[in-house]
C-alpha positions in Angstrom: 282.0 191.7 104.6 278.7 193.0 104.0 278.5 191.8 100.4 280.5 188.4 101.7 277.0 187.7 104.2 274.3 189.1 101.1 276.1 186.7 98.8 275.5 183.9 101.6 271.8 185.1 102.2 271.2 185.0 98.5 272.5 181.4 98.5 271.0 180.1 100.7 267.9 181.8 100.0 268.6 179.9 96.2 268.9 176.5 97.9 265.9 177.3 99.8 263.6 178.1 97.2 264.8 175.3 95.4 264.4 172.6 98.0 260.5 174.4 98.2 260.6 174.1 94.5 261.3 170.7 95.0 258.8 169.8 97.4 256.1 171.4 95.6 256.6 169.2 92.5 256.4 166.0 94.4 253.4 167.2 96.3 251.7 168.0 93.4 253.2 165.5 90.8 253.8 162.7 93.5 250.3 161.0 93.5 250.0 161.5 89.5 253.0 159.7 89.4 252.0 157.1 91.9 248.9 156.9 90.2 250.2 156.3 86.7 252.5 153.9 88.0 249.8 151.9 89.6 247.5 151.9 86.9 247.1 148.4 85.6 246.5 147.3 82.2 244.3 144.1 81.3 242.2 142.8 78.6 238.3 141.6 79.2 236.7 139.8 76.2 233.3 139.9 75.4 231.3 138.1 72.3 227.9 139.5 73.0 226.6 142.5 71.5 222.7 142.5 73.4 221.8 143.9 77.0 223.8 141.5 78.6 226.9 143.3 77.7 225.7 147.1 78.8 227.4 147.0 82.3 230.5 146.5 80.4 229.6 149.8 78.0 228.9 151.8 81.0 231.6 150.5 83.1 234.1 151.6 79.7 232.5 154.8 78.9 232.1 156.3 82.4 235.7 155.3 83.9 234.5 152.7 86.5 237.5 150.9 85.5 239.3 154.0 86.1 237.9 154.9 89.2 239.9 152.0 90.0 243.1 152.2 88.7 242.3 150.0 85.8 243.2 151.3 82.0 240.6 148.0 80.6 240.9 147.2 76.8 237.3 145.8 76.2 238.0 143.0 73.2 235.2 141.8 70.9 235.5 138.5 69.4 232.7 136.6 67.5 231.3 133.7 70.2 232.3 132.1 73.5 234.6 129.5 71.9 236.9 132.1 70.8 236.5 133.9 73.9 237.7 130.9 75.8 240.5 130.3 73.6 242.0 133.7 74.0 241.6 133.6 78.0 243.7 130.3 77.9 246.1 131.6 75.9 246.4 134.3 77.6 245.3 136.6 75.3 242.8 139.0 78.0 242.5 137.9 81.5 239.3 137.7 81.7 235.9 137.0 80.4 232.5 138.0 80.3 231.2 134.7 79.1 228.6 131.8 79.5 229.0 128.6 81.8 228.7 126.2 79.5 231.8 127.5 77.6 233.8 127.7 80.7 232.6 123.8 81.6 233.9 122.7 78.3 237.2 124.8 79.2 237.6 122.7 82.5 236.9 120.1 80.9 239.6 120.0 78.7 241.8 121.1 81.7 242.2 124.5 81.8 241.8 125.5 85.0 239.2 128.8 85.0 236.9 129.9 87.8 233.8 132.0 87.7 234.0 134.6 89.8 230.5 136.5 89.1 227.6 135.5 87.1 225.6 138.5 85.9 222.3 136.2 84.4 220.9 133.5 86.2 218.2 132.1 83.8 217.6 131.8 80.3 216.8 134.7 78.8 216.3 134.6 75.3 213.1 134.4 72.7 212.8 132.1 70.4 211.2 133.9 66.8 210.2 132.6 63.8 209.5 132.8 60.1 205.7 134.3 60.0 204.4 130.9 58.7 205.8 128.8 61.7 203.0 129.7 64.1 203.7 127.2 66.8 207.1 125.6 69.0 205.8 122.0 67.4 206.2 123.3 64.2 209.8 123.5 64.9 210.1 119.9 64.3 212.1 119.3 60.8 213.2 122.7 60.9 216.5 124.8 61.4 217.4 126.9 64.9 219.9 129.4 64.5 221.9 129.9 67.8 225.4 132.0 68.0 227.9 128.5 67.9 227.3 125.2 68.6 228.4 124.0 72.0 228.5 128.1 73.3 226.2 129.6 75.8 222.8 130.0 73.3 222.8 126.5 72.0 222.9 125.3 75.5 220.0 127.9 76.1 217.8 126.5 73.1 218.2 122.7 74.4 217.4 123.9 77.9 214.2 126.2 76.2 213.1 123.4 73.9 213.5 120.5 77.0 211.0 122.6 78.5 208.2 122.6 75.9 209.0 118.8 75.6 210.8 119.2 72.6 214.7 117.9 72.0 216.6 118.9 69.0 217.1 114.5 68.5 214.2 113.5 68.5 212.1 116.1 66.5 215.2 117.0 64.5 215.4 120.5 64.8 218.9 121.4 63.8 220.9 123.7 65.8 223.3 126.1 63.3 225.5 128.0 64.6 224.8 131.7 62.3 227.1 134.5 64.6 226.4 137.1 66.7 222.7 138.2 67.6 222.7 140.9 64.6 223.6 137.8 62.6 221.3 136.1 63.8 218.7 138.4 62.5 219.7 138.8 58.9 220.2 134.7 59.2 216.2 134.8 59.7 215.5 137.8 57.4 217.0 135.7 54.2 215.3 132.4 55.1 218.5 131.0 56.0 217.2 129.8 59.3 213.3 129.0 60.3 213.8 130.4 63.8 216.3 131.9 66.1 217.1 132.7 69.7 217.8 136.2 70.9 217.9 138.8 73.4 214.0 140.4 73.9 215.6 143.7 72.9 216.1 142.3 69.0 212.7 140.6 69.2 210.4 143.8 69.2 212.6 144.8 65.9 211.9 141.7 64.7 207.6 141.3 65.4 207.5 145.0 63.8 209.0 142.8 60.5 206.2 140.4 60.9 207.9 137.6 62.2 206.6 135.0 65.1 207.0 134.7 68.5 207.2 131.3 69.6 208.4 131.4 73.2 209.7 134.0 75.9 212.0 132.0 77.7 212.9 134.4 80.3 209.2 134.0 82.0 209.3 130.5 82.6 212.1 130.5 85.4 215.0 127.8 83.7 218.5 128.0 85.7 221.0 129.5 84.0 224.5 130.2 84.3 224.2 133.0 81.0 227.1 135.7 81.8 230.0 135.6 84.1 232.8 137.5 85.2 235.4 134.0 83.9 239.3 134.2 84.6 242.1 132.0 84.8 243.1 130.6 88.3 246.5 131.5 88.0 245.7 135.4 87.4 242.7 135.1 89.9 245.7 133.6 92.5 248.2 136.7 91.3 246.0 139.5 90.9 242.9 139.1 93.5 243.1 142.7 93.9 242.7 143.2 90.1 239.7 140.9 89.8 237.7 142.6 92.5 238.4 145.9 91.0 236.9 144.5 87.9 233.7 142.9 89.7 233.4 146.3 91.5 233.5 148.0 88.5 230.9 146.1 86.6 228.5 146.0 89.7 228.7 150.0 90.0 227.9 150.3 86.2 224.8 147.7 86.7 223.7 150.2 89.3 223.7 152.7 87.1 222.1 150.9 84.1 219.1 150.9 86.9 219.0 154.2 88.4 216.5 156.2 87.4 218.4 159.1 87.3 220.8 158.1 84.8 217.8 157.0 81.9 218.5 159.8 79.3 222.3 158.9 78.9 221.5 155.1 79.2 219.1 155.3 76.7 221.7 157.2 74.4 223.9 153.9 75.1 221.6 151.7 74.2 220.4 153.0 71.2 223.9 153.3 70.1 225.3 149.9 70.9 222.4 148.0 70.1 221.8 150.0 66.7 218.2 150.4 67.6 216.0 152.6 65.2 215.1 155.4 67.9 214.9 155.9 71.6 211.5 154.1 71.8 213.0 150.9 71.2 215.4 151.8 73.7 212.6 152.4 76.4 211.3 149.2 75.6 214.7 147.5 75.7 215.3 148.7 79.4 212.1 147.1 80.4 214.2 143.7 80.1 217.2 144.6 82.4 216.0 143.0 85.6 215.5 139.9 83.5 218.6 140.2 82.1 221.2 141.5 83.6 221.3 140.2 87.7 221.4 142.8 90.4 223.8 140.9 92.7 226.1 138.6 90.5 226.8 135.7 92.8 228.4 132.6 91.0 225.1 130.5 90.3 226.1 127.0 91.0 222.6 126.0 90.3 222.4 127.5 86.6 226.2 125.6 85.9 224.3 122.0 87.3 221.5 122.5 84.8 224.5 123.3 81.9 226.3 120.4 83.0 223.4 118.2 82.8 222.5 119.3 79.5 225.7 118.2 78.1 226.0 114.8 79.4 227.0 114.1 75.5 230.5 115.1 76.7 231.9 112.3 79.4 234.4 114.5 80.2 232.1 117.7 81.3 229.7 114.8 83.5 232.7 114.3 85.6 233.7 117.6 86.7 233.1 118.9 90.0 231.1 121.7 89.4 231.7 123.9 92.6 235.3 123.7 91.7 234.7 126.0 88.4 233.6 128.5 91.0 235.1 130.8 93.5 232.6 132.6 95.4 235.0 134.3 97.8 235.3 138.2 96.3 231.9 138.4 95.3 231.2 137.5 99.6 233.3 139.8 100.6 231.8 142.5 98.8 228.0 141.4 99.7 229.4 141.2 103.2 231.2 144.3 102.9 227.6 145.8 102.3 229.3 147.1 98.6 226.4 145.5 96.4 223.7 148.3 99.0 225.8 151.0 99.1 226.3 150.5 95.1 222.6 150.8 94.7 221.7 152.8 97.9 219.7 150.3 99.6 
């Protein structure tokens, strides 16, 4: 009888520390697994390789995305045509591109809406072969930009129009050379008489010898530069998804600025930008704020001046412009107070 009830005690006591066994896996395992389950996987593509792109670096390399749940494949491809083409497709699911891309995107029907814009002016310098002293000496000469039609050639009419110079009339050809390290062996060989790039590239460039014709970042043109671009169907599917990925990005811009974060963002951008030491670096963080936007809201302003600009194109003349843009997650999170608390205003 005895051995009848320590046989049952033993059972049970089996069961019990089973069933404790039990719970103790899905306490600990449960939100691991809910967590891996929940993770979700998307593709962002980016062409630049300048300062412009450094909230995307820092948001990669220091889990932002992760922080929210998001396993992000960053995906380089060579300029903002391609970019476009793979976000139609439905290669990525979003962008970081240029407006006027996205405007000849919508033109063409695809329907895309910019959700952020993270530079609202152009920003770029244009250098020049040591001999070319002066922006009118531009006139007969060659103008390397990224592609033709993308975001820089839009930038170089928009610089030029405002020295009183159009690429027509004083036949200053636009050629489309590649990416902004390109761009600078395009100059270095004499392929190109001038080119426009990122402030960062220009210091490595006047330690060469070569001219600085115009900084166009001080003289205040709207621009629609870099935005957060994605699909209307994906924005309409996953909202949830997009405003991680804005959050994201805005929480690594804040910490491109903090002061406290210097050293390891000067170790980023001597890496990613190839620079020759930290120096460079320094000087190349003096150009964030005109750069890279604090508070991203869709600039409808900067997309009007693109549109203009490309009046060539009938098609881009007719669009409603505040239809390419949805404004709505990046109010919620300036409403929300997330853009202060980001930056501890």
């Amino acid at each position: 009888m005895r051995r009848g009830l320590g046989g049952m005690i033993s059972q049970r006591f089996r069961v019990s520390k089973g069933i404790v066994f039990l719970l103790f896996l899905m306490i600990l395992g449960g939100p691991l697994a809910t967590q891996a389950a929940s993770t979700t996987r998307i593709r962002l593509s980016q062409s630049n390789v300048g300062l412009t792109a450094a909230p995307l670096w820092v948001a990669a390399s220091h889990r932002f995305f992760a922080k929210y749940a998001l396993e992000l494949e960053p995906v380089y491809v060579r300029n903002s045509t391609i970019q476009i083409m793979a976000l139609t497709t439905g290669e990525v699911q979003l962008s970081h591109t240029g407006g006027a891309p996205t405007l000849n995107a919508a033109a063409q029907g695809h329907d895309l809406k910019i959700v952020a814009t993270f530079g609202h002016g152009v920003y770029w310098d244009i250098v020049a072969r040591p001999e070319i002293r002066t922006l009118e000496e531009l006139r007969g000469k060659n103008l390397g930009v990224t592609n033709v039609g993308g975001t820089t050639w839009i930038g170089a009419i928009l610089g030029l129009e405002h020295f009183n110079l159009t690429p027509d009339r004083d036949r200053i050809q636009l050629q489309g050379i590649g990416d902004q390290t390109v761009l600078l062996q395009a100059l270095g060989s004499g392929r190109v008489d001038a080119v426009l790039v990122e402030p960062s590239f220009t210091r490595e460039l006047k330690k060469r010898g070569f001219k600085v014709l115009a900084e166009l970042s001080s003289v205040n043109i709207p621009f629609a530069s870099s935005g957060l671009v994605v699909p209307q169907t994906y924005l309409k599917k996953e909202p949830d998804v997009v405003e991680n990925v804005l959050k994201a990005l805005i929480e690594a811009t804040a910490f491109l600025y903090k002061p406290a974060n210097r050293r390891v963002v000067l170790e980023i951008l001597t890496d990613r930008l190839k620079l020759s030491d930290t120096v460079s670096a320094k000087e190349a963080l003096q150009d964030l704020d005109k750069l890279v936007a604090k508070r991203p809201y869709p600039d409808l302003d900067g997309l009007r001046n693109i549109q203009r600009v490309m009046k060539y194109n009938p098609t881009v003349a007719r669009i409603k412009v505040d239809s390419v843009i949805d404004d709505r997650i990046y109010r919620k999170l300036e409403e929300s107070q997330f853009l202060d608390r980001a930056y501890n205003y």
